[in-house]
N, C-alpha and C positions, 0 to 999 in steps of 0.2 A: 606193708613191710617189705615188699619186694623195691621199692624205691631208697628202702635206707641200705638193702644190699647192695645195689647200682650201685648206690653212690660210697658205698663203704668198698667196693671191687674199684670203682674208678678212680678213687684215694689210694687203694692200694697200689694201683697199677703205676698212677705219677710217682708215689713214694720207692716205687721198685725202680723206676725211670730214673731218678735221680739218685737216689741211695745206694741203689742196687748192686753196685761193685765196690772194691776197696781201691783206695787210689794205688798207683805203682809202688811197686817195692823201691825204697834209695837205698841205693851202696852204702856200706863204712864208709869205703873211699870216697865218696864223695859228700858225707857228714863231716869228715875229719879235714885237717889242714895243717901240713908241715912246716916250719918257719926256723930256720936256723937261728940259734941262742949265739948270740956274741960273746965276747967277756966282758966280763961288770967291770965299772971303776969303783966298783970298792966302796962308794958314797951313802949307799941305800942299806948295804949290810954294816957298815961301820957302826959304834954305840959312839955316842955323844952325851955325856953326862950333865952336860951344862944343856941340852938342849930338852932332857926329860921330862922338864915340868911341864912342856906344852900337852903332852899324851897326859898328862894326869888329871885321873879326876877324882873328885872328891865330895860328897851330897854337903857335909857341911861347909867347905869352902866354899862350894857353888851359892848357897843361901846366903852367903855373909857371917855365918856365926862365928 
């Protein structure tokens, strides 16, 4: 019994070795990232009525019926 506690202290000890700390704290500031917004042309928020069938969907048109 005294060899499974070695070995169960000398697991512990690599596992403390390696695990044992939390890695560094990271800044917001440095998770985040600022990027100035241009102005739109307009093309992306425009509605297109003639252009709506492509976003539609439909289970029976998709089948054919």
């Amino acid at each position: 019994m005294n060899e499974e506690l070695t070995g169960d202290a000398a697991a512990a000890a690599a596992r403390h070795a390696r695990y044992g700390k939390l890695p560094e704290r990271i800044r917001f500031e440095d998770m985040t990232e600022g990027v100035e917004a241009g102005p739109g042309d307009g093309t992306r928020a425009s509605y297109d009525p003639a252009g709506t069938w492509k976003y539609y969907s439909c289970l029976a048109l998709d089948l054919g019926l």
